[in-house]
Every structure is written in structure tokens, then in C-alpha cells.
Rosetta silent file (secondary structure, phi, psi, omega in degrees, C-alpha in Angstrom):
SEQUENCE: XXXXXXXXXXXXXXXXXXXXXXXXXXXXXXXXXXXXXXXXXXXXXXXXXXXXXXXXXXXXXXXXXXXXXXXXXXXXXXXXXXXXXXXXX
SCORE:     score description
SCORE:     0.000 S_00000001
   1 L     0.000  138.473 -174.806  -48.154  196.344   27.658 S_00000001
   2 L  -105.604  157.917  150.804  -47.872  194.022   30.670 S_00000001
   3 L  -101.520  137.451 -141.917  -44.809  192.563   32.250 S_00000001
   4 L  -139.125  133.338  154.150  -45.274  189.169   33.125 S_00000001
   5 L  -128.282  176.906 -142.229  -42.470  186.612   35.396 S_00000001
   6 H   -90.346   -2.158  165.611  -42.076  183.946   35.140 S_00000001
   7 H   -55.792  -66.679  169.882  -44.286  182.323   38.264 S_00000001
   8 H   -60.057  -43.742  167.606  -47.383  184.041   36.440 S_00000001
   9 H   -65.061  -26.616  177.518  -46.191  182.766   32.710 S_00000001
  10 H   -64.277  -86.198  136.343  -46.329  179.704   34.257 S_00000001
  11 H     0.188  -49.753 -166.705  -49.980  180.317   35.711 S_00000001
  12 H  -101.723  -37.739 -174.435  -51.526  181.201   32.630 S_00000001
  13 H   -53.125  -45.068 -168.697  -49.643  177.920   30.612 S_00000001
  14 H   -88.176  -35.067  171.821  -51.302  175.368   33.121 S_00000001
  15 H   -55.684  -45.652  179.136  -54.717  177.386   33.406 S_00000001
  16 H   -51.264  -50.096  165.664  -54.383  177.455   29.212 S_00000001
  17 H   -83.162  -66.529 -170.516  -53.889  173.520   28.995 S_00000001
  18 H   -27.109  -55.868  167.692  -56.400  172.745   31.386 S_00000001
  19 H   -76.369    3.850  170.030  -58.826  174.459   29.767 S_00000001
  20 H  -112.091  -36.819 -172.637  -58.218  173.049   26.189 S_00000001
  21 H   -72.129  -37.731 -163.556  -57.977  169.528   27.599 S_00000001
  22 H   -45.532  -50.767 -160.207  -61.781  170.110   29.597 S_00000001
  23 H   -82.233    2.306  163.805  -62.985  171.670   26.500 S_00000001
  24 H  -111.956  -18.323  165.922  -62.046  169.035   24.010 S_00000001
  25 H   -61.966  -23.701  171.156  -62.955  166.398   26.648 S_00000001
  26 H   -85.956  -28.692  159.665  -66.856  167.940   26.404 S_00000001
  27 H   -22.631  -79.063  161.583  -66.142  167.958   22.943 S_00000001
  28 H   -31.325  -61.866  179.185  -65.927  164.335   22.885 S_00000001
  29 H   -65.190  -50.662 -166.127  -68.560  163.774   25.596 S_00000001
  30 H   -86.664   -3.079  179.863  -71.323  165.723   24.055 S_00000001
  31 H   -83.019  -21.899  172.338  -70.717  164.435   20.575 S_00000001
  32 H   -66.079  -20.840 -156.402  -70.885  160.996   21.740 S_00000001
  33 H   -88.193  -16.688 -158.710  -74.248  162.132   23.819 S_00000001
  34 H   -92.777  -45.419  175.728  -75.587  163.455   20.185 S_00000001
  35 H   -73.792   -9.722  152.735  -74.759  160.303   18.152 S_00000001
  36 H  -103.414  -20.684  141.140  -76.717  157.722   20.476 S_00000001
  37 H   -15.856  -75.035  153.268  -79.058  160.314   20.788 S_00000001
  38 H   -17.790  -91.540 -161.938  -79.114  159.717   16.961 S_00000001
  39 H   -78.450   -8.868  165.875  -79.663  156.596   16.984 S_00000001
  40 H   -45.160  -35.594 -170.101  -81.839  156.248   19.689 S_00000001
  41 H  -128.084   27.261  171.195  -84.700  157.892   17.463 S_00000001
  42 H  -122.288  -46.782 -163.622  -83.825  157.449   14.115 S_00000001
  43 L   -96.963  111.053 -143.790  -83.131  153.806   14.366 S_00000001
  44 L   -83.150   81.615  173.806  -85.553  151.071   14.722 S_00000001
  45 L   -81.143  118.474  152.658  -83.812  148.245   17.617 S_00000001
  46 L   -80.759   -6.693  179.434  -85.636  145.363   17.429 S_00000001
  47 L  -112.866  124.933 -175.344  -83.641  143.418   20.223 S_00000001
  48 H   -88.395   -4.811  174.360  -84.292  145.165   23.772 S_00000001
  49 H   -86.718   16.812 -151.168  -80.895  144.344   25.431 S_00000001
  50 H  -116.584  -77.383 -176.834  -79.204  145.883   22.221 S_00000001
  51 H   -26.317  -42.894 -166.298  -82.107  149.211   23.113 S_00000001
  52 H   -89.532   -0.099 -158.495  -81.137  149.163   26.436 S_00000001
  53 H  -102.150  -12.939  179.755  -77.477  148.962   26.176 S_00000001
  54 H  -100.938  -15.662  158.363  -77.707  152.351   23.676 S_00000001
  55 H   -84.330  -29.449 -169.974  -79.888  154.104   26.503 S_00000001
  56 H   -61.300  -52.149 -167.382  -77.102  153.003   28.879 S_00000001
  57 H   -80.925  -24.939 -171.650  -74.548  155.118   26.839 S_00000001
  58 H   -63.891  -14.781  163.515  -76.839  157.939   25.906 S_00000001
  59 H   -72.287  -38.817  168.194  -77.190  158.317   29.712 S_00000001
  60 H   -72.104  -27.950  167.544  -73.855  157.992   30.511 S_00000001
  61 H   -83.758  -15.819  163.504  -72.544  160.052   27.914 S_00000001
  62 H   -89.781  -41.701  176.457  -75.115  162.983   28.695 S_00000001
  63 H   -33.820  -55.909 -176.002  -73.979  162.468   32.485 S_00000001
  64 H   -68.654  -38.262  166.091  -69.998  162.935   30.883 S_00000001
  65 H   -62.219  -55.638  167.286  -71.329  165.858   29.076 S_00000001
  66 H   -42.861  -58.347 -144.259  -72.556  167.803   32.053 S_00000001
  67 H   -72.602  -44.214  174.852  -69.634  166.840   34.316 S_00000001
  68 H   -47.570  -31.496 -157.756  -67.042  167.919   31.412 S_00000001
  69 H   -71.016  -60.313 -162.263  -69.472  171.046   30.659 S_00000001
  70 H   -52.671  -40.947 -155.391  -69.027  172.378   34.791 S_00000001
  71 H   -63.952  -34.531  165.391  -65.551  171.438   34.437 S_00000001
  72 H   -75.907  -42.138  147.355  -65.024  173.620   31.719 S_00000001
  73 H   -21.248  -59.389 -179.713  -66.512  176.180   33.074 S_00000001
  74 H   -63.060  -46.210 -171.694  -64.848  176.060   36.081 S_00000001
  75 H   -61.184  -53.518  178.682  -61.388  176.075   34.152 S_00000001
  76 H   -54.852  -51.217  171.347  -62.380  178.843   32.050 S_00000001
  77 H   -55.119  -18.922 -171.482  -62.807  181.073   35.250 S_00000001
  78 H   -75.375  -48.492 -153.136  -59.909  180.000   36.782 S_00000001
  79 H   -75.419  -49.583 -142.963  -58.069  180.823   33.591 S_00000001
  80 H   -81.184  -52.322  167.776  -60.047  184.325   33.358 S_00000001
  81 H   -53.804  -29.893  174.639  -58.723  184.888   37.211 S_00000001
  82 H   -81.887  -37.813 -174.235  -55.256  184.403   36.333 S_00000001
  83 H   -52.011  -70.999  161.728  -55.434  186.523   33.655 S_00000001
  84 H   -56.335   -1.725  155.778  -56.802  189.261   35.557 S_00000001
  85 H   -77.718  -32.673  173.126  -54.310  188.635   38.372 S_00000001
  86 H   -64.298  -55.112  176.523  -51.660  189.350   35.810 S_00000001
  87 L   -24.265  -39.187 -172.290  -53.442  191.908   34.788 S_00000001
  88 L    79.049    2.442 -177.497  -53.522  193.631   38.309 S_00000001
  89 L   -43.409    0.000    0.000  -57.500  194.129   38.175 S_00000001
């Protein structure tokens, strides 16, 4: 059992929400990256500014998918650092 004050209870709450908003923001990002993905190759555009504007977002939305992906990452370590700073490790 650990004893925890509350400057470190604190710590772990904003490392906790951080890392649920990154990870539903990649959430977002890569599902958006999967559904023009989708339709990029399933779906037959006959008009090319209609093609290119669905290449636009599938770039930009795998671009939002990386930068959400590090971010979560990064958050998750942070949060794994506080943890073990409570911890005393």
C-alpha cells in the first residue's frame, strides 16, 4: 500500500486526463484515416477534384494519426513516470 499527497494525486489526475484525451484524439484521427482510406479504393470517383479532395483528407488525417499516435505515446510515459515517482522506483 502506497501513501500518496496530495501534490502527487494531483500528478497522476492531469497525467490520467491527458492521456485519455491523446488517446481518444488518435482514436478519432486514425478512424477518420481508415474511412477515406475506404473509400479511396473501394469507391469508383469519377470527378478528379472530388478524388483529389478525398486524397487531401486521407493525407491529412494519416498526418493527424501519427502526430496524435507520438503524442500518446509521449503521455503514456509521462503518466508511467509519475506513477513510478509515486511509487519511489
Amino acid at each position: 500500500m502506497y501513501s500518496i499527497s496530495e501534490p502527487e494525486l494531483d500528478s497522476i489526475g492531469t497525467a490520467t486526463q491527458t492521456t485519455s484525451l491523446e488517446t481518444g484524439l488518435l482514436g478519432i484521427a486514425a478512424g477518420a484515416f481508415i474511412a477515406f482510406g475506404i473509400v479511396l479504393f473501394t469507391v469508383d470517383i469519377s470527378k478528379p477534384m472530388v478524388f483529389a479532395s478525398f486524397v487531401g483528407l486521407t493525407a491529412v488525417s494519416f498526418f493527424f494519426t501519427l502526430f496524435f499516435g507520438f503524442r500518446t505515446l509521449a503521455a503514456w510515459r509521462a503518466m508511467k513516470g509519475v506513477v513510478n515517482q509515486v511509487k519511489g522506483q
